[in-house]
C-alpha positions in Angstrom: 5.5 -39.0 60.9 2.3 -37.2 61.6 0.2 -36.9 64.7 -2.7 -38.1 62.6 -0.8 -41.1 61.0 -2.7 -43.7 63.2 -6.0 -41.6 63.2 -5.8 -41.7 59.1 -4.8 -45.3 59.1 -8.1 -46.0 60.8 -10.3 -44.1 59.1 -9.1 -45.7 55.5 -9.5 -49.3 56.9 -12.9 -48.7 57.8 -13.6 -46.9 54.6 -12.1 -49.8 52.7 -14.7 -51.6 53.5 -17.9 -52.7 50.7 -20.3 -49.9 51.3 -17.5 -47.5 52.3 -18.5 -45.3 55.0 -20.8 -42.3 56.1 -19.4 -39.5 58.6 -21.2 -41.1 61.2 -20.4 -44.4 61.0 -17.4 -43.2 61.6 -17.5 -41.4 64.4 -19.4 -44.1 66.1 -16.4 -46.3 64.9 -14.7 -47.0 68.8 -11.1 -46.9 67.6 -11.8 -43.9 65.4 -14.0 -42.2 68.5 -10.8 -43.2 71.0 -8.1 -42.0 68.7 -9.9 -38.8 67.9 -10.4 -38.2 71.2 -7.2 -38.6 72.6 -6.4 -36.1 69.5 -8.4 -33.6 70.6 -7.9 -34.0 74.3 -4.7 -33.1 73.2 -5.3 -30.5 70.4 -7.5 -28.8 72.7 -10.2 -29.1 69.8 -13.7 -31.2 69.5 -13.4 -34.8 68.4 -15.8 -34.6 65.4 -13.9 -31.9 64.0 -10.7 -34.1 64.2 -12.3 -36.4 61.9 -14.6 -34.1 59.5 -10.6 -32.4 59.3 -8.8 -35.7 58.6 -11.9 -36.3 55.8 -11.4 -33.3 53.7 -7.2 -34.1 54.2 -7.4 -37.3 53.0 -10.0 -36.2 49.9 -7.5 -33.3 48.6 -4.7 -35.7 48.9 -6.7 -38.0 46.4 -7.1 -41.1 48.4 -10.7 -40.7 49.0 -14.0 -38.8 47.6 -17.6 -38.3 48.4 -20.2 -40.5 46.6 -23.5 -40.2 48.5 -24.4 -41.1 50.9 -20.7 -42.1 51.9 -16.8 -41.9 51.5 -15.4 -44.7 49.4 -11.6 -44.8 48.6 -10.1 -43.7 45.4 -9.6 -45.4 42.7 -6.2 -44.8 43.3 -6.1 -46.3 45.8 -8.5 -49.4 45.3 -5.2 -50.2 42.3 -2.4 -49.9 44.7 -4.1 -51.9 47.4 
């Protein structure tokens, strides 16, 4: 289990969503901003960096991409869900 389990489960739900999601919707996202946060209070590392970091994790592991002008899940994972 990873330290970024619960940040990553967050950031897909809200991405899930219709319109997917831009960067800062969210980091203006309060669970996401709280849990990122509390990441890099521990981490000793900025919060938006947590999440830009958790972004490009979660896009070379295939469960997201980039279609402008937000993230939208996978196709991937749009068939599994």
């Amino acid at each position: 289990m990873s330290q970024y389990d619960k940040l990553d489960a967050l950031i897909l739900d809200r991405i899930g969503r219709a319109n997917g999601a831009t960067f800062t919707e969210l980091q203006s996202n309060k669970a996401i901003a709280d849990e990122a946060w509390n990441l890099a209070t521990y981490l000793d590392r900025v919060d938006w960096r947590i999440i830009d970091a958790r972004l490009q994790a979660l896009r070379k592991l295939g469960l997201i991409r980039f279609v402008r002008p937000a993230w939208r899940l996978s196709e991937r994972v749009r068939k599994e869900a």
